[in-house]
N, C-alpha and C positions, 0 to 999 in steps of 0.2 A: 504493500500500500504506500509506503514509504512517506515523504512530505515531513511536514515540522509536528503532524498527529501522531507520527510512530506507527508500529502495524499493526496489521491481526495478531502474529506471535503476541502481540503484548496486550491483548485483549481477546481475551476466549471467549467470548458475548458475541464477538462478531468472527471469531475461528475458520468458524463453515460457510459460512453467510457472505452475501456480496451488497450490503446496505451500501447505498452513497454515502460518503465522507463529506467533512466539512474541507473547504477549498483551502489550499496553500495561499495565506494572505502575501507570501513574500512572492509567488509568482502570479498575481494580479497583471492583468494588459492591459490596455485600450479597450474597451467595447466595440462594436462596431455597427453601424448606423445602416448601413448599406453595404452592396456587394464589393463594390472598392473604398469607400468611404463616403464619410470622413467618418472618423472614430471620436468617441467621448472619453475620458478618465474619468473612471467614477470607482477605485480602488478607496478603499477605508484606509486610513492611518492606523498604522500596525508599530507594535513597541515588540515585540517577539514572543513566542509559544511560551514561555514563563509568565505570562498573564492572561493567559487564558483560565479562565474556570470550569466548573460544571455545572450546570441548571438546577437548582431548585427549587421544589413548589414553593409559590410564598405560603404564609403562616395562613393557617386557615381561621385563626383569629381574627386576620384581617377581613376587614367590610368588605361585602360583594361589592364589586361598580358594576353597577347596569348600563347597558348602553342603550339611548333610548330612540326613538325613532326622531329621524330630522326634521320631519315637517310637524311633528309635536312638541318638539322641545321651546322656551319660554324665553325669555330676555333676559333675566340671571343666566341662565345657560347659555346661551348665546355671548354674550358678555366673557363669563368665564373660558370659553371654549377658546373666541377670537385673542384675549390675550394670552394663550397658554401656546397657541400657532404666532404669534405676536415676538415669545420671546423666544421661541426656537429657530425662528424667523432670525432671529437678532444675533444669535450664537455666531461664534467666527465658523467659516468655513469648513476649517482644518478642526472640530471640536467633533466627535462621531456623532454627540446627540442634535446636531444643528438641523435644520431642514433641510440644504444643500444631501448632507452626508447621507440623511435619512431618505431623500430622495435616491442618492445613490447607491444605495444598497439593494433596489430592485435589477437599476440600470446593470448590477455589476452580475447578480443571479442569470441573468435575461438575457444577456447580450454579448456572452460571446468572451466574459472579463476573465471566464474561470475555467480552467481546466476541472475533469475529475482527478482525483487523486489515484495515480499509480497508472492514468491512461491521458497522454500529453494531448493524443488526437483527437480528445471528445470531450468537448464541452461540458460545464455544466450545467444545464436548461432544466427552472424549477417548473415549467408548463409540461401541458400535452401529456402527464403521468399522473400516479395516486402520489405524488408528494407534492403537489399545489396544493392542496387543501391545508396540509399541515405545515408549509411555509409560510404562508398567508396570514396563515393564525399565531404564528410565535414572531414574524415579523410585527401586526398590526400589536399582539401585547407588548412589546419593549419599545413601539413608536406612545404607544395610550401612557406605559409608565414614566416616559420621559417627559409628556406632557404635563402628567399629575405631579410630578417633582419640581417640575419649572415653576408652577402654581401654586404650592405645596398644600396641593390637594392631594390625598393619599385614595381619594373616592371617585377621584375626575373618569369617567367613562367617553370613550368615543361617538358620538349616533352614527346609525346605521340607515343607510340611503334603502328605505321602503320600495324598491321597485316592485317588488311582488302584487302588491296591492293596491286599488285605484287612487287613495288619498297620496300615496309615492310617486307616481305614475309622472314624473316632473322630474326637472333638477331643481332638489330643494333650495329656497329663497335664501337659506342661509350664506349662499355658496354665490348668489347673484350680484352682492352689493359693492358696486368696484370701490370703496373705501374702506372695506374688511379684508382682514389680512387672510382670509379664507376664498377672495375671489382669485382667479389664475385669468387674464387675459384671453390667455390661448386658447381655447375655446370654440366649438361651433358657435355662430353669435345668434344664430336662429335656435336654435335649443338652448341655448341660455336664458331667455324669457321662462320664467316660472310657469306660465299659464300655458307652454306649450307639452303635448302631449309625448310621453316616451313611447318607442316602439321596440319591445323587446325584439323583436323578429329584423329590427331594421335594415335594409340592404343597400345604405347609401343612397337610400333618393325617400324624400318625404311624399309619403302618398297621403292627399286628403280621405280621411273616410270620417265618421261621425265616433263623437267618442263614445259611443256606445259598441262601435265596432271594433274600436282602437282596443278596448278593454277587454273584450271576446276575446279576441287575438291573442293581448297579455295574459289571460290567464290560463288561455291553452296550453301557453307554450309551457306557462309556471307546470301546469298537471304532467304535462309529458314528460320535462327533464324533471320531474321532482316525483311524481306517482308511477304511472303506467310504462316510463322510458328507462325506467332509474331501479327496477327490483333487486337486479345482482350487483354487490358494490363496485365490480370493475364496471358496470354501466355507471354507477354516480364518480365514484374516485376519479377515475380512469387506470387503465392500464399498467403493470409494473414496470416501473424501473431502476434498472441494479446495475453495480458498478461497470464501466464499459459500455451498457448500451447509452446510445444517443436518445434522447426524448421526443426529439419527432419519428421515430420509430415505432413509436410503443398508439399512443389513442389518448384522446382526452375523455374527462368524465362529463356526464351531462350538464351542469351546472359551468363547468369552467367553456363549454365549449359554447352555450350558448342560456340565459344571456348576458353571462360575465363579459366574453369577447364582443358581442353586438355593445353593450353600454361603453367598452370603451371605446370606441370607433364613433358613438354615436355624439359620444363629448367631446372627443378629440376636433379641431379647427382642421377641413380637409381643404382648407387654401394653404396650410404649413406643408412645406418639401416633404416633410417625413408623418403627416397627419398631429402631431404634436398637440396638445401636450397628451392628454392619454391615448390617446388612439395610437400612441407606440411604446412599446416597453422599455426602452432606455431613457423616458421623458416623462410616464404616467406617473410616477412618483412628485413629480414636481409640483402637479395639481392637488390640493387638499382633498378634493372631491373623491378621488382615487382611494385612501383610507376607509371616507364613509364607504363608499362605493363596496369595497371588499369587507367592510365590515357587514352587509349584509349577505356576501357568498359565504364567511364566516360561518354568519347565523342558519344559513342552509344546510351546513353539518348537521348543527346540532336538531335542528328540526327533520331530515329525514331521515335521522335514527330514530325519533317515535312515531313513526308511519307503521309501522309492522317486526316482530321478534325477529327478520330473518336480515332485519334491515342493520348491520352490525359493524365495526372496523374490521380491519385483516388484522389476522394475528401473524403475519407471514412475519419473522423476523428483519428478511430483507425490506420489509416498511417500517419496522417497529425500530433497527437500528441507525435506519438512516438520519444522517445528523447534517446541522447548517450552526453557522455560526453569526452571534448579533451583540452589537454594544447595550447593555442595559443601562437604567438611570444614572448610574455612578461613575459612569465611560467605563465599568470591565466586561471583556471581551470575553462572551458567554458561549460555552459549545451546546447546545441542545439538541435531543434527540429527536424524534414522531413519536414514542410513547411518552412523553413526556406531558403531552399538549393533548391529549385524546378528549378528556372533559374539561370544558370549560370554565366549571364548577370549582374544581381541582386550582386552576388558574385566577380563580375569584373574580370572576365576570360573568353575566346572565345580560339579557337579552329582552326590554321593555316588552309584554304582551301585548299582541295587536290583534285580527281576526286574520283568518287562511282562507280569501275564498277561491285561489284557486283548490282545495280539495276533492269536493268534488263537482269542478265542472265538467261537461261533458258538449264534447264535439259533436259537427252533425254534416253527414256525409253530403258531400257536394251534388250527387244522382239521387233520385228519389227510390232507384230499384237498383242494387247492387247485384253486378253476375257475375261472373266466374271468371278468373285471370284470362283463361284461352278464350273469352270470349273478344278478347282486344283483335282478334285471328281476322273477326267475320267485318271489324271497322278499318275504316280509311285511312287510318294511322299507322305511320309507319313505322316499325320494328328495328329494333339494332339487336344484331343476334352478340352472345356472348364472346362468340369469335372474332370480333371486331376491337374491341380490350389487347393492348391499350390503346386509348384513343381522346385527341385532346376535346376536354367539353365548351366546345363553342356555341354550341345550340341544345334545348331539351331535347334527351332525347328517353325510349321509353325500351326496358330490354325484358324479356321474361327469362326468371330464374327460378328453375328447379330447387322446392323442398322436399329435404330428407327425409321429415315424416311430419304425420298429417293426422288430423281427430286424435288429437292427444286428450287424456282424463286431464282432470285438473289438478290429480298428486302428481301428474306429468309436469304440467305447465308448472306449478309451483317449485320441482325439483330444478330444470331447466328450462330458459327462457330461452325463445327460438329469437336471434339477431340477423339482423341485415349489415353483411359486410360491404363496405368500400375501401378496396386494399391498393396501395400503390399510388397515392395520393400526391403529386408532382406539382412543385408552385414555387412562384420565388415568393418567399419567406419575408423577404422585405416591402410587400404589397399588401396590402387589402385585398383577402381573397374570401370569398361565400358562394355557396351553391347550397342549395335545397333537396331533401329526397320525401319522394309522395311513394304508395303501395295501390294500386288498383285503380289508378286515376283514368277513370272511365268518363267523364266529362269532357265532353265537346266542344265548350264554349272558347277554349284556347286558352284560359285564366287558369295559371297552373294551382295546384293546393297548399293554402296558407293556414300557418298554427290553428285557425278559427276550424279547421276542416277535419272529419276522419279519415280520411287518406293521408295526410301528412305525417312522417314520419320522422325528420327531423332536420339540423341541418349543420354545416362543419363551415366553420367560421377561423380565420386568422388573422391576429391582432400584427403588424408590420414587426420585425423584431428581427436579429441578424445571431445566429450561431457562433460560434468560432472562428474566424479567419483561414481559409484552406480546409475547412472542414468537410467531410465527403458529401456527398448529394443523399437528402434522406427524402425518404416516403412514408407518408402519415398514411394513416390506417383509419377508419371511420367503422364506428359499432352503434346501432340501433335497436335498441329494441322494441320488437315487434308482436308480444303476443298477446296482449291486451287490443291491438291497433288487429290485427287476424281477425279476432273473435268478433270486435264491433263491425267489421265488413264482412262479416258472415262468411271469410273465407277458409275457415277451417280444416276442409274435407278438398281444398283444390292441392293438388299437385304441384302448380308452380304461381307465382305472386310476378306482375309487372310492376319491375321498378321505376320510375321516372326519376332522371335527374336533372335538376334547372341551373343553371350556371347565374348567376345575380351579380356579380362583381369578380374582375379578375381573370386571369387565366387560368388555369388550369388542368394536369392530364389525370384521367384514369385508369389504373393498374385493371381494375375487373372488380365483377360482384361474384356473391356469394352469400346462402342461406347458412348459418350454425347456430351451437346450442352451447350456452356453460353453463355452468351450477355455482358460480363464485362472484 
């Protein structure tokens, strides 16, 4: 494993196991912005492995902070919040708790700053895997406690951008006022008006509809990646990754891929070179918004663990050891694990109650009579057979793919969840890139199927962001799940499913599809 961490010999916790390590601060680069440049320095000030520490829970004596939702919080709070961003704000540059450094520290995850440990040619990228979630959440706790120390408030909690629900459905006002030290210029300036509507789904171009429809839409999308799309944890987490492999190899989980990735693209100013400030991962740190922002992807952990018993963390040790490293409130430089961060509870933060009405909403098929895949056979629409993969998606196009099995009981469906693969997923990386997938989109009218629809199925979204420097060509993977989305198209008993894919923004190729099943 080698680096200034020492290795496995020296830690039989991680012996057998291949958890990602925390990065060599003394081999820190450039970030990089684009395919040849220009590159950002966004390395932390490093004193050497002799101060480094190890994580622990704070005292459980200590007061929970709750964090409460933005568009409810009060003018004390508001007051309080803005001077505590105010004086981090103020911090010299070169201090690790300052907002510059603090901003830096996503840039530095994200972009290309950090090797893995013991593998020179492979990045370290906290996206596109199951350790987004648990980066996210020990980054946003030592940004919350650095705040509550500036303050010295020991109770200071973050709020959490409500998008899930219609009173969220904004960029909250708090974040509008160009004389608060919480507004960021950079900005789409058309979404920065409070009274205008978010689109979780959004694909780069604002479509009028009425906000009755805007919020159908939002809540669809909230039930799929959170209910019906999200059963087995590699569908919510996403996919593993262990030391050596690259991260756009592996899958993102429902939540990070959409609409984490949509909100930031949708805040980000797409008149900035690089969509800036969040709508790219070397710059989204810059914006205050970006914290709330993740404080409520945060808050979707812990909420789709009480959706159901089977809804649970991995025990795999390669998640449970993998470790990152972050300055706490006192500038020492903290090594923390993923099992470390599991409950939130544990961490002394909760999360203000609000209502969940995506729970159960329920979609409504675009056709008023659904038939059977092979019936796309007998219509004017034309077919792309499997044998045409790979193939760049310039246009929708629609493929029928053979499932392996069919009229499954429901201790079936509960054991193994049947997915829709998109494998071989090819795009420059430093773009704005979305495409859409629908299942048995038998509609004629030429309006492909959006969140509001039961044929939609889901969709793979990427945030602008740059790997490594010479790093090999990767291909992202896209996992769906589909068998909640089967049973309401009454397609259970057919033999094979029409995929539709829509291309919305970007270029990009596809490797091939494919039906499978996992149990995890």
């Amino acid at each position: 494993m080698g680096g200034i961490y020492g290795s496995a010999a020296l830690d039989p916790s991680i012996a057998f196991a291949d958890p990602i390590q925390p990065p060599d601060l003394t081999k820190c680069g450039p970030a990089s912005v684009t395919t040849t440049g220009p590159t950002v320095q966004c390395c932390p000030p490093f004193k050497g492995p002799d101060n480094i520490i190890d994580f622990k829970l704070p005292s459980p004596r200590e007061r929970v902070r709750t964090r409460p939702a933005a568009h409810l919080v009060d003018k004390a709070y508001i007051k309080k919040y803005e001077r505590a961003i105010q004086l981090m704000r103020s911090l010299p540059d070169d201090d690790p708790r300052s907002f510059k450094q603090q901003a830096d520290v996503h840039c530095a995850y994200c972009n290309g700053a950090y090797d893995q440990i013991g593998f020179p040619e492979t990045g370290l990228q906290v996206h596109f895997s199951w350790i987004f979630f648990p980066f996210h959440r020990l980054y946003l706790y030592f940004f919350e406690r650095i705040l509550g120390k500036l303050i010295d408030d020991p109770t200071f909690a973050l709020p959490y951008w409500n998008w899930d629900s219609p009173p969220g459905m904004n960029m909250p006002a708090i974040f509008t006022d160009p004389n608060s030290p919480l507004y960021d210029p950079i900005r789409n300036p058309t979404h920065s008006d409070p009274s205008f509507m978010l689109d979780l789904d959004w694909s780069r171009e604002d479509i009028v509809v009425s906000p009755e429809e805007q919020i159908k839409s939002n809540l669809n999308l909230m039930n799929t990646q959170m209910v019906s799309g999200a059963k087995k944890r590699t569908l919510f987490f996403g996919t593993p990754l262990k030391a050596g492999d690259a991260a756009a190899n592996t899958g993102q989980g429902s939540i990070e891929r959409s609409p984490h990735m949509n909100i930031h693209i949708w805040t980000g100013d797409p008149k900035q070179a690089h969509t800036e400030d969040m709508g790219n991962f070397y710059s989204a740190g810059r914006d205050p918004i970006f914290y709330c922002h993740h404080a409520n992807v945060d808050r979707m952990w812990d909420l789709w663990k009480t959706l159901g018993p089977r809804r649970t963390d991995f025990t795999d040790p390669d998640w449970l050891e993998a470790a990152f490293v972050f300055y706490d409130e006192d500038k020492n430089l903290v090594r923390c694990k993923v099992k470390d961060c599991l409950d939130s509870r544990k961490l002394n933060y909760d999360y203000q109650k609000v209502p969940l009405p995506w729970l159960d909403t329920k979609r409504t098929p675009k056709a008023k009579k659904k038939t059977l895949a092979n019936a796309f056979a007998t219509k004017k629409r034309e077919l792309t057979p499997l044998s045409a993969f790979p193939l760049v998606l310039n246009k929708a196009i629609s493929v029928v793919v053979p499932r392996g099995k069919r009229s499954r009981t429901v201790v079936e469906k509960e054991e193994e969840e049947e997915i829709l693969v998109v494998e071989g997923i090819e795009f420059d990386r430093g773009n704005v890139v979305k495409f859409d997938v629908a299942l048995n989109d038998e509609d004629d009218t030429g309006v492909p199927a959006g969140p509001q629809d039961t044929e939609f199925a889901g969709t793979f979204v990427n945030v602008p962001h740059r790997e490594k420097q010479g790093a090999p060509s990767f291909k992202a993977v896209l996992r769906l799940g589909i068998t909640d989305l089967l049973e309401d198209l009454g397609a259970d008993d057919d033999d094979t499913v029409v995929v539709t894919l829509v291309p919305k923004v970007g270029e990009v190729k596809i490797g091939g599809l494919k039906i499978d099943y996992i149990t995890d």
